[in-house]
DSSP file (Angstrom, degrees, kcal/mol; ACC not computed):
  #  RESIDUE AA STRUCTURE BP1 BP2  ACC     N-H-->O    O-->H-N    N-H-->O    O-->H-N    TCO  KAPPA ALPHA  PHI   PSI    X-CA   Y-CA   Z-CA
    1    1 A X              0   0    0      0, 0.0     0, 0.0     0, 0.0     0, 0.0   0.000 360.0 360.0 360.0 130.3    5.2   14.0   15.1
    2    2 A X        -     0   0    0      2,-0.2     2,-2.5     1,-0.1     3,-0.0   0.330 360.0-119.6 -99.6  19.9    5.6   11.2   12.5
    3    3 A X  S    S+     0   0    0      1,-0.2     2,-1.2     2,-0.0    -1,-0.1   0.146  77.3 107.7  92.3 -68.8    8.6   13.2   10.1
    4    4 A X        -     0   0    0     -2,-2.5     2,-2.2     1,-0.1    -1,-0.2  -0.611  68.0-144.5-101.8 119.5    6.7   13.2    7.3
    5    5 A X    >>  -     0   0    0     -2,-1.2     4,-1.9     1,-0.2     3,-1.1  -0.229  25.9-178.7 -50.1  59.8    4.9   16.0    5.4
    6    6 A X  H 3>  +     0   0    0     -2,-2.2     4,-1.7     1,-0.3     5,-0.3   0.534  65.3  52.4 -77.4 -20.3    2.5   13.9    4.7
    7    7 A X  H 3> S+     0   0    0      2,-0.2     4,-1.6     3,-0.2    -1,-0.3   0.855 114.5  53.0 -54.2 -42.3    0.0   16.7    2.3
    8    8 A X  H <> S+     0   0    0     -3,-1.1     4,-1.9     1,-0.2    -2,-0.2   0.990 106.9  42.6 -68.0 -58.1    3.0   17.3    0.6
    9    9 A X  H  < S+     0   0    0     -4,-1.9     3,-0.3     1,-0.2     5,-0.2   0.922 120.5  46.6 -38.7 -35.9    3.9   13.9   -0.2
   10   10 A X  H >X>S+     0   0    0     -4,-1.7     4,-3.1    -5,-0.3     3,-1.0   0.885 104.9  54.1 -79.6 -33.1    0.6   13.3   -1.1
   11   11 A X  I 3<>S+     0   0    0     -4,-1.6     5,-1.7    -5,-0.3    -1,-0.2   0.689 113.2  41.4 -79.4 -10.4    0.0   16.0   -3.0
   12   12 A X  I 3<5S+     0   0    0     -4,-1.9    -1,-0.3    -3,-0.3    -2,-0.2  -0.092 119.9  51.6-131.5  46.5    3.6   15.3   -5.7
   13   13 A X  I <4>S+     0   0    0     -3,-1.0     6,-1.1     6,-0.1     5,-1.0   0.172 119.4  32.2 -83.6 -48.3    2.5   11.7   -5.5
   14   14 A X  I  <5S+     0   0    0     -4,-3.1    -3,-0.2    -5,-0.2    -2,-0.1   0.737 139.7   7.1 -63.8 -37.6   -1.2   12.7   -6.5
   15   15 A X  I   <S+     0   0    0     -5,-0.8    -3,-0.2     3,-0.1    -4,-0.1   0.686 129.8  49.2-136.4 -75.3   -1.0   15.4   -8.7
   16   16 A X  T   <S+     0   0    0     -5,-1.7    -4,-0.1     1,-0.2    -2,-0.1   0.890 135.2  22.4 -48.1 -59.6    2.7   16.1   -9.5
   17   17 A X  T   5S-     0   0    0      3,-0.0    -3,-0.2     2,-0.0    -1,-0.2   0.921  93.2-141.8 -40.4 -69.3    2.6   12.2  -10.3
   18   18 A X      < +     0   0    0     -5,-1.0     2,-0.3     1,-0.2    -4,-0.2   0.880  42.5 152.1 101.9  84.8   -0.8   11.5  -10.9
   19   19 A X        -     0   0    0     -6,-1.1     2,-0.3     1,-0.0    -1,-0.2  -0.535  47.2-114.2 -93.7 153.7   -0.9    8.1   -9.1
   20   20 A X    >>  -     0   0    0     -2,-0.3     4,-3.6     1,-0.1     3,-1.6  -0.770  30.0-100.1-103.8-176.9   -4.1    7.3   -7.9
   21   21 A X  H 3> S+     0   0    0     -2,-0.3     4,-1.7     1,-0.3    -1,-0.1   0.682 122.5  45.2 -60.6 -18.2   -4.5    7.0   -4.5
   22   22 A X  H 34 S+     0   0    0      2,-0.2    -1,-0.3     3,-0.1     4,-0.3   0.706 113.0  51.1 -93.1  -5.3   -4.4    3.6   -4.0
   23   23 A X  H X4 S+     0   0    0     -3,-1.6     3,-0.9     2,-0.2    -2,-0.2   0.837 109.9  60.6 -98.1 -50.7   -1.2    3.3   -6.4
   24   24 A X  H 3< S+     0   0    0     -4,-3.6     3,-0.5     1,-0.3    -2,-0.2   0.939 108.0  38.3 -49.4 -59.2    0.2    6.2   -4.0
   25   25 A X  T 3< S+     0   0    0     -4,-1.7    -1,-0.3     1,-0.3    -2,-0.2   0.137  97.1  69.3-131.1  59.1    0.0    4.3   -1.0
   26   26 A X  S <  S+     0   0    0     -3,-0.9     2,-0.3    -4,-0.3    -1,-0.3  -0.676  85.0 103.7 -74.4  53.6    1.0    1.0   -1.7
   27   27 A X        -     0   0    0     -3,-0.5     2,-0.4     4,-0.0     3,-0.1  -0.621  68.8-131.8-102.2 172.4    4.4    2.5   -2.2
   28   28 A X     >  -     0   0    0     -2,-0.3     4,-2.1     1,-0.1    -2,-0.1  -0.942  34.5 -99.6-137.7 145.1    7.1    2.2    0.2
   29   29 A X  H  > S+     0   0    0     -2,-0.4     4,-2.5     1,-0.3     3,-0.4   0.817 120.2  52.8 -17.3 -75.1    8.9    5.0    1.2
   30   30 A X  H  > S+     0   0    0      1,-0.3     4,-1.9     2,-0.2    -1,-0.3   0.886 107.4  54.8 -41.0 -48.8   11.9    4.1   -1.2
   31   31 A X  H  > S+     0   0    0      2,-0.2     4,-2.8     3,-0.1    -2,-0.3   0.866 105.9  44.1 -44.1 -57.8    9.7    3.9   -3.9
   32   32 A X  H  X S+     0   0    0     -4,-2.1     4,-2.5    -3,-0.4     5,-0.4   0.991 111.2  61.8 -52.5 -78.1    8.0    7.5   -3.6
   33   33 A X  H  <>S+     0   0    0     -4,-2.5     5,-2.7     2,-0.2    -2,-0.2   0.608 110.2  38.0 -31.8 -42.2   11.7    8.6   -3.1
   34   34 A X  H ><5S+     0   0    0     -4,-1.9     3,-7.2     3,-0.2     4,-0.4   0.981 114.4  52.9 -43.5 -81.3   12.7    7.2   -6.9
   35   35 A X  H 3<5S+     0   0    0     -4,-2.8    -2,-0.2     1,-0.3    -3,-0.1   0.804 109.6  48.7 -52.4 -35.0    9.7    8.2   -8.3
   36   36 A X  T 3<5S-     0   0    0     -4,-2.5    -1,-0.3     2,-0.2    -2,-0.2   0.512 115.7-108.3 -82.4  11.3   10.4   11.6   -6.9
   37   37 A X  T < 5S+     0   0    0     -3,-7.2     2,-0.6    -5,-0.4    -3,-0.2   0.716  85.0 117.0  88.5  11.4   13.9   11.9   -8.1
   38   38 A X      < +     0   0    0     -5,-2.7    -1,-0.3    -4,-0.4    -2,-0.2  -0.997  28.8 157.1 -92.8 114.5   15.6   11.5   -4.7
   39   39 A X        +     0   0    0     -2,-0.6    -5,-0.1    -3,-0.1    -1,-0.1   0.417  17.7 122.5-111.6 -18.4   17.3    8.6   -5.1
   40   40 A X        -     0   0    0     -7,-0.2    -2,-0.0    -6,-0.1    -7,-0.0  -0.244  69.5-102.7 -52.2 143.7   20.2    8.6   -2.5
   41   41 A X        -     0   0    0      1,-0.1     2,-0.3     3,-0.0    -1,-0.1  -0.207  34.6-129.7 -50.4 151.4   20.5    5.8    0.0
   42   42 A X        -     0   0    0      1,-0.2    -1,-0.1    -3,-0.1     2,-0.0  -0.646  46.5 -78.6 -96.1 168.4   19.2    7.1    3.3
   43   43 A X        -     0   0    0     -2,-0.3    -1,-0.2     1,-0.1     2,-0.2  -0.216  55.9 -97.5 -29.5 135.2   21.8    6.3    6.2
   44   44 A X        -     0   0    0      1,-0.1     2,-0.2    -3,-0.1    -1,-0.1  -0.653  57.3 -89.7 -93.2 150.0   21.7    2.2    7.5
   45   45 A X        -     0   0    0     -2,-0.2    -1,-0.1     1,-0.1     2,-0.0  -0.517  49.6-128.0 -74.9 124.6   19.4    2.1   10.9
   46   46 A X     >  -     0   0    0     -2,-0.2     4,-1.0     1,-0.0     5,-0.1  -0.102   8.3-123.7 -18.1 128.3   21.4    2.6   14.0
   47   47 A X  H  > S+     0   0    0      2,-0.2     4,-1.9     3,-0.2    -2,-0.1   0.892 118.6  47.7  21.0 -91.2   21.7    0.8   17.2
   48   48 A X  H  > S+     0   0    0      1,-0.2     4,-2.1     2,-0.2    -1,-0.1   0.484 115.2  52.1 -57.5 -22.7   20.8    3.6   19.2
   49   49 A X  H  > S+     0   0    0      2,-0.2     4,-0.7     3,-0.1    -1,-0.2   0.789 103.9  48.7 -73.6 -35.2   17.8    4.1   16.7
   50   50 A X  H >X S+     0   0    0     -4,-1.0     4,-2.9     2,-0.2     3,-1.3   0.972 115.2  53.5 -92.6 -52.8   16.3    0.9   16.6
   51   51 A X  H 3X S+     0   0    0     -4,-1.9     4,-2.2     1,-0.2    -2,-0.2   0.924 107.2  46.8 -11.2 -81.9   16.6    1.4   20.7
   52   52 A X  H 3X S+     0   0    0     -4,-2.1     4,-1.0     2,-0.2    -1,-0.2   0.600 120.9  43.9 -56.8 -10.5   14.9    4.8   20.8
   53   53 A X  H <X S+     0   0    0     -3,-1.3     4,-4.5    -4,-0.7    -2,-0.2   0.894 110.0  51.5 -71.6 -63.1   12.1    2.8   18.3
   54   54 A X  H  < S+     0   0    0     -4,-2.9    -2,-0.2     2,-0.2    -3,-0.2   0.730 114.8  43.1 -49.5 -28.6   12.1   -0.1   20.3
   55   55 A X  H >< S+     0   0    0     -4,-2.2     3,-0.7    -5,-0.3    -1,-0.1   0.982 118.6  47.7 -53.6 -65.7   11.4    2.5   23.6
   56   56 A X  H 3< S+     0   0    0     -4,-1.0    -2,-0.2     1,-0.2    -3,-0.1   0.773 130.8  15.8 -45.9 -46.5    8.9    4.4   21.6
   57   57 A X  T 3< S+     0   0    0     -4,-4.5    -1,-0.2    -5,-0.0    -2,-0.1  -0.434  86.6 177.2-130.2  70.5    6.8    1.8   20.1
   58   58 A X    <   -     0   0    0     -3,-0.7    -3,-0.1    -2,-0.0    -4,-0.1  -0.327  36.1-100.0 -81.7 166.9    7.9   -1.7   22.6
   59   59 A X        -     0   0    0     -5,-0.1     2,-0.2     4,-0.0     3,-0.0  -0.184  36.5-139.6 -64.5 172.0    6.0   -5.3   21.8
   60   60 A X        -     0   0    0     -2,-0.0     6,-0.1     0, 0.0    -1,-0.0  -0.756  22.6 -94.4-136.8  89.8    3.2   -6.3   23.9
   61   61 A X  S    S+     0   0    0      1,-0.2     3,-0.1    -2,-0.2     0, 0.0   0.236 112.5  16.8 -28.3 130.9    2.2   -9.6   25.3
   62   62 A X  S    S+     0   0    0      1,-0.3    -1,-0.2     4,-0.1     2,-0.2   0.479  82.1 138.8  96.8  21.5   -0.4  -10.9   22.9
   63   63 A X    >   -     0   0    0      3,-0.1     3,-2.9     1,-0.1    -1,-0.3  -0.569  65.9 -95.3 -94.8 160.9    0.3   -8.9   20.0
   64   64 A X  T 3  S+     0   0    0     -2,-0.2    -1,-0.1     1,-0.2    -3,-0.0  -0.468 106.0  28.8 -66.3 141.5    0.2  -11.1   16.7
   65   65 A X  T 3  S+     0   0    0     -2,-0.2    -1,-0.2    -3,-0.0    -2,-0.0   0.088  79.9 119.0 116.1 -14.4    3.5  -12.4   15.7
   66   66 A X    <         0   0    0     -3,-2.9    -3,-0.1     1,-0.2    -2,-0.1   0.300 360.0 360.0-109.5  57.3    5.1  -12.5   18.8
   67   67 A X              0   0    0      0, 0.0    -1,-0.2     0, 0.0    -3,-0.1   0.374 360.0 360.0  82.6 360.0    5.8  -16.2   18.9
């Protein structure tokens, strides 16, 4: 489960906004979050989060980038 409603989001980016789709998602997160009037800083990422990330989703020999 990724967290995010993503029909809703799309749907007050698309039509409560009226972005187009391609304007919609080159956004970053923060961005959507302005435009939609939530502005607050989220919380700074954890320790123990970037852990349970790193678990979830770990690197892989050969993947690009990794040196």
């Amino acid at each position: 489960m990724s967290g995010f409603d993503w029909p809703a989001l799309m749907q007050a980016g698309i039509r409560g906004l009226a972005l187009r789709p391609r304007d919609f998602w080159a956004l970053t997160p923060a961005e959507l979050r302005l435009l939609l009037g939530r502005s607050e800083p989220e919380a700074p990422l954890a320790r123990a989060r970037l852990d349970e990330l790193l678990r979830a989703y770990p690197d892989k020999k050969g993947d690009q980038g990794d040196g």
